[in-house]
C-alpha positions in Angstrom: 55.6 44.4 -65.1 54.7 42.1 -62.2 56.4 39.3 -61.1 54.3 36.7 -62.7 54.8 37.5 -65.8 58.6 38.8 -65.7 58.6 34.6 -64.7 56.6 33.2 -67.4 58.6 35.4 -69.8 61.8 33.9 -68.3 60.5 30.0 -68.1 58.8 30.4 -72.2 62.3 31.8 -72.9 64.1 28.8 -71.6 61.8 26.6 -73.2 62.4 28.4 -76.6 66.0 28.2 -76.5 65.9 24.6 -75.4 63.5 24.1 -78.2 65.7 25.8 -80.9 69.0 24.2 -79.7 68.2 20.4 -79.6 64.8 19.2 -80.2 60.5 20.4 -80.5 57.7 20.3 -78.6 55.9 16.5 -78.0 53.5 16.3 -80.8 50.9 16.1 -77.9 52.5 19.1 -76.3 51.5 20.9 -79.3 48.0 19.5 -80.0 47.4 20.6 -76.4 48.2 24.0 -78.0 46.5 23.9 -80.9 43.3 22.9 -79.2 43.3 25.7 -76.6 44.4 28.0 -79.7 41.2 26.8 -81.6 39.0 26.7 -78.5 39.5 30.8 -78.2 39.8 31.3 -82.0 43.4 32.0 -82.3 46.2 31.4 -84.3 48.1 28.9 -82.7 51.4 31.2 -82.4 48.8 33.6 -80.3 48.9 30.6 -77.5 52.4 30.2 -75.9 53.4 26.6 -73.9 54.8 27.7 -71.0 55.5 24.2 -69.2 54.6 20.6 -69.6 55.4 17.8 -67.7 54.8 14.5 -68.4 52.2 12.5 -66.0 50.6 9.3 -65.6 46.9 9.9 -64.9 44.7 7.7 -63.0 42.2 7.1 -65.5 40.9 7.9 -69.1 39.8 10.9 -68.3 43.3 12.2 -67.9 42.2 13.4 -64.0 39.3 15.8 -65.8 36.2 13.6 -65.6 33.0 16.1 -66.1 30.2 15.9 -63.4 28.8 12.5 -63.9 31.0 11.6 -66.3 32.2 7.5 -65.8 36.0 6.6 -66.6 38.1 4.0 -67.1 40.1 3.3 -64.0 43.1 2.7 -66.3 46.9 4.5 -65.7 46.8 7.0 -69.0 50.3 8.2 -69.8 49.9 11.7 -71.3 51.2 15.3 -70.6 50.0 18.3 -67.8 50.3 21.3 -70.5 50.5 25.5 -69.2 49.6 28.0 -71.4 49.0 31.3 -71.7 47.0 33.4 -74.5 48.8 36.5 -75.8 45.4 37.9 -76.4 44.1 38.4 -72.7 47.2 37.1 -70.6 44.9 34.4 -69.5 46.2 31.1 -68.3 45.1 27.7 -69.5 46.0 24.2 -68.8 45.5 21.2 -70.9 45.7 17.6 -70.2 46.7 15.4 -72.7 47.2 11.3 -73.5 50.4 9.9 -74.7 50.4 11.1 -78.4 47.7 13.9 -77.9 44.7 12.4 -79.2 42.6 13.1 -76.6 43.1 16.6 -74.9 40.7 17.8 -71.9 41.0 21.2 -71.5 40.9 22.6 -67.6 38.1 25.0 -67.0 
């Protein structure tokens, strides 16, 4: 097992004890999850939060604004979401508004 992953198993442990011993996910946290789980077609136990933190992002495009896309130049307060797919091992991260309403998706 490489490093990597012996430290993602190590952080999502933390998290899950943390989780189970005082208090859940941010419902955006987890509709960051759900949407990257629904985005690959997987339950959304199959897609495990590794970190989030939470951010304020300099527009309403929560820092992801497409090619060409135009944004409000507004602070949005929202969440920077890790995850990683027990399917392939692949990392995703997610990038969410306040109450996780609007979720962009990193390529």
């Amino acid at each position: 097992m490489n490093v990597r992953k012996i430290t993602f198993i190590i952080i999502v442990s933390a998290l899950l004890l943390s989780a189970c011993g005082s208090q859940a996910l941010p419902p955006a946290v987890t509709a960051a999850q759900k949407a990257v789980a629904n985005t690959l077609g997987l339950e959304q136990e199959k897609v495990v939060v590794g970190s989030y933190e939470v951010k304020e992002w300099p527009n309403s495009c929560m820092g992801a604004a497409k090619e060409g896309e135009m944004c409000a130049q507004v602070i949005t307060n929202g969440y920077k979401v890790t995850m990683r797919a027990q399917t392939d091992g692949k990392y995703y991260v997610a990038h969410t508004n306040q109450d996780g309403s609007l979720i962009r998706i990193l390529p």
